[in-house]
C-alpha positions as CSV (number, residue, x, y, z in Angstrom):
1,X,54.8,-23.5,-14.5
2,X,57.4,-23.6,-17.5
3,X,57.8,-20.6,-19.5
4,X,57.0,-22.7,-23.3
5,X,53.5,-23.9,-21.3
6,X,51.3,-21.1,-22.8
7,X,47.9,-20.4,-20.7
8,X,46.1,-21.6,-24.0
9,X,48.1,-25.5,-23.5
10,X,46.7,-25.2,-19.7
11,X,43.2,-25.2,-20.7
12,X,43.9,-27.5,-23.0
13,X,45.2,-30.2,-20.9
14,X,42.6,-29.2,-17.4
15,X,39.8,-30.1,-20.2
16,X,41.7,-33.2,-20.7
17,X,42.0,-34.1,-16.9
18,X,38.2,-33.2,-16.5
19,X,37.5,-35.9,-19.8
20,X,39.5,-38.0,-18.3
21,X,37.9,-37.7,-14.6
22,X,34.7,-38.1,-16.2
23,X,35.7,-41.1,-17.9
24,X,36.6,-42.8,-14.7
25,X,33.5,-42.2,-13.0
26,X,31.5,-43.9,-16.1
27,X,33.8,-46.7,-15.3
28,X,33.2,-46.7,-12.0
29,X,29.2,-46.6,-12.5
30,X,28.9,-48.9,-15.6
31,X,31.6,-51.2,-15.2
32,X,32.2,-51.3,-11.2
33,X,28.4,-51.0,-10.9
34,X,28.8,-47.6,-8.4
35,X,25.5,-45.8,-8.7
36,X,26.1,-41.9,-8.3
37,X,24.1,-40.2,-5.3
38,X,22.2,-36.6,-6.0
39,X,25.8,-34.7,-4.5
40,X,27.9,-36.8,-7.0
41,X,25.6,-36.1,-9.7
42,X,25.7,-32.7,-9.1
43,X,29.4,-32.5,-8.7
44,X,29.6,-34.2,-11.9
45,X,27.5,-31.5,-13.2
46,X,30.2,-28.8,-11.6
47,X,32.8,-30.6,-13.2
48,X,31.3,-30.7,-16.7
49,X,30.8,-27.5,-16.6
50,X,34.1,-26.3,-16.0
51,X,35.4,-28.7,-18.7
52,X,33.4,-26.3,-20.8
53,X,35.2,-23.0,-19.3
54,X,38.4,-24.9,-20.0
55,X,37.4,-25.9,-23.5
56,X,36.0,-22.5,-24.0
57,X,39.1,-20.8,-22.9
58,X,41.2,-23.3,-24.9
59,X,39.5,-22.3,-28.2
60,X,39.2,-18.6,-27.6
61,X,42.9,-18.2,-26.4
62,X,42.4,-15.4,-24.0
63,X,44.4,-12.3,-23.3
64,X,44.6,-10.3,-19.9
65,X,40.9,-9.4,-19.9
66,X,39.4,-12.8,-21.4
67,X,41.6,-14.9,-18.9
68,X,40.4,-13.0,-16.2
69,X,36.7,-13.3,-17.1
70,X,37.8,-17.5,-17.8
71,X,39.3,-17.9,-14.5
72,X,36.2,-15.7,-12.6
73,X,33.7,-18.3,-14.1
74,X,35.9,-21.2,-14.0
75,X,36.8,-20.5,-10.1
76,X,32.9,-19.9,-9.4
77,X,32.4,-23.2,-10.9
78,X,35.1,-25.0,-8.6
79,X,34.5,-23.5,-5.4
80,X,30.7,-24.7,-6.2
81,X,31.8,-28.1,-7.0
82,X,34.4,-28.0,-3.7
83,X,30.9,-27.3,-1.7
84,X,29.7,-30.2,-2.8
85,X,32.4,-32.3,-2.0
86,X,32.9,-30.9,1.2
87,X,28.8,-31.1,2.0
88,X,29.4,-35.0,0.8
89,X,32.3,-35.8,2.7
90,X,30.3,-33.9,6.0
91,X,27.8,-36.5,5.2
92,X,30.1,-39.0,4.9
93,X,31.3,-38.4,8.5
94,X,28.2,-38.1,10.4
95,X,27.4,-40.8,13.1
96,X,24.9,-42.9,11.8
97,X,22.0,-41.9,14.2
98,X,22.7,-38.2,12.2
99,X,22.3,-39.3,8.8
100,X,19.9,-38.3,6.6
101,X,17.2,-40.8,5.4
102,X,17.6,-42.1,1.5
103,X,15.4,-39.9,-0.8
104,X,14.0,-41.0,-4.0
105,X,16.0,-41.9,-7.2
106,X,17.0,-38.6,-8.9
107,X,15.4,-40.3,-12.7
108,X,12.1,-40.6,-10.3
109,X,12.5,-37.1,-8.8
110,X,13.0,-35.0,-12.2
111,X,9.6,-37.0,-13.3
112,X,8.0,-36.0,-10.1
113,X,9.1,-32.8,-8.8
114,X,9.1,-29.5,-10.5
115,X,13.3,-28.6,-11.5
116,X,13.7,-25.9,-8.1
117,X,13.2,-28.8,-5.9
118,X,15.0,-31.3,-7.3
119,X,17.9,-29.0,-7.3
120,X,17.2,-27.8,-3.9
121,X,17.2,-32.1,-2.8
122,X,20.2,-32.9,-4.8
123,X,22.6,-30.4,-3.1
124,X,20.8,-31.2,0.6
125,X,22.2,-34.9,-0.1
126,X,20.4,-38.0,1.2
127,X,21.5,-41.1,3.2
128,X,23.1,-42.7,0.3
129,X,25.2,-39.8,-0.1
130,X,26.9,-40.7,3.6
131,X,27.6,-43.9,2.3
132,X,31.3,-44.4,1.1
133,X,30.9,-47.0,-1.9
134,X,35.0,-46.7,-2.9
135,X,38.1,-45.7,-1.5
136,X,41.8,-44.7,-2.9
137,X,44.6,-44.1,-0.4
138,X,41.7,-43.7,2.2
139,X,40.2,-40.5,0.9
140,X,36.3,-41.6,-0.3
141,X,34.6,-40.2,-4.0
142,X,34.4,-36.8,-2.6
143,X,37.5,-36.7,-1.0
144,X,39.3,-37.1,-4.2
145,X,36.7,-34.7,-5.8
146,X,37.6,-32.2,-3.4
147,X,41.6,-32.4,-3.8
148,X,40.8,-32.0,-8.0
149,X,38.4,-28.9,-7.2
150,X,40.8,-27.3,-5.0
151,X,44.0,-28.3,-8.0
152,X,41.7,-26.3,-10.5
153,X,41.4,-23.0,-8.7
154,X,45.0,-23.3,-8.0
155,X,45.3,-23.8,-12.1
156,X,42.8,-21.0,-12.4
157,X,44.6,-18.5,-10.4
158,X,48.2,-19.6,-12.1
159,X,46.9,-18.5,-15.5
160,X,45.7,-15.5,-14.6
161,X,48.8,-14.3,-12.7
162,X,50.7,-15.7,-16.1
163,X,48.3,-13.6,-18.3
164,X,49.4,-10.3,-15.9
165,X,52.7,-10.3,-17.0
């Protein structure tokens, strides 16, 4: 990364990317009619959340100790998301006969079932998070999901090796 790129203008602009990846997957379910499965709502979840290390970061303009503690929380939070990814795209690629059957609505489960078990189903994934509603350069939802995650503990671990020096 450039020299004149401070750590602070990293956090910055990965809380951008994350706005901006959350933009486009409103746009995918409100405009493109895509409705998100339990594992994308809960990556979406993961990735709001590390918007708000980034954003946290960004505003506190950490040292050597406060970027480490940053990119700690921030990894945890992208190597949870990458899970999920990787769990979807697993589901993505079983045969059919394998795949799970569709559970109930997440809006119908957080009515129904206490929060531990809605968690507990969400990150299990359901038949309708095998199926592959969009594609980019042949990588599905999670795929792309996946490469970001992975970008953002690269990020992560370039700002703390920057904040060493």
């Amino acid at each position: 990364m450039p020299a004149w790129l401070s750590n602070r203008m990293i956090y910055g602009l990965a809380f951008a990317v994350i706005a901006g990846l959350m933009g486009f997957a409103f746009y995918l379910q409100y405009v493109e009619g895509l409705e998100p499965c339990p594992l994308c709502m809960a990556q979406r979840i993961a990735f709001v959340a590390l918007g708000l290390v980034f954003l946290a970061a960004f505003l506190h303009g950490p040292k050597k100790l406060g970027s480490m503690v940053y990119t700690a929380l921030g990894g945890l939070v992208a190597l949870s998301g990458l899970a999920l990814a990787i769990r979807q795209l697993w589901l993505q690629n079983l045969p059919e006969d394998q795949v799970p059957a569709c559970g109930p609505g997440l809006e119908y489960m957080l009515e129904v079932f206490p929060l531990g078990e809605v968690i507990t189903m969400m990150l299990k994934g359901t038949g309708e998070c095998a199926e592959v509603q969009w594609t980019f350069i042949g990588l599905s939802i999670p795929g792309w999901t996946a490469i970001a995650f992975i970008g953002f503990v690269f990020l992560l671990g370039s700002t703390l090796v920057r904040s060493r020096r």
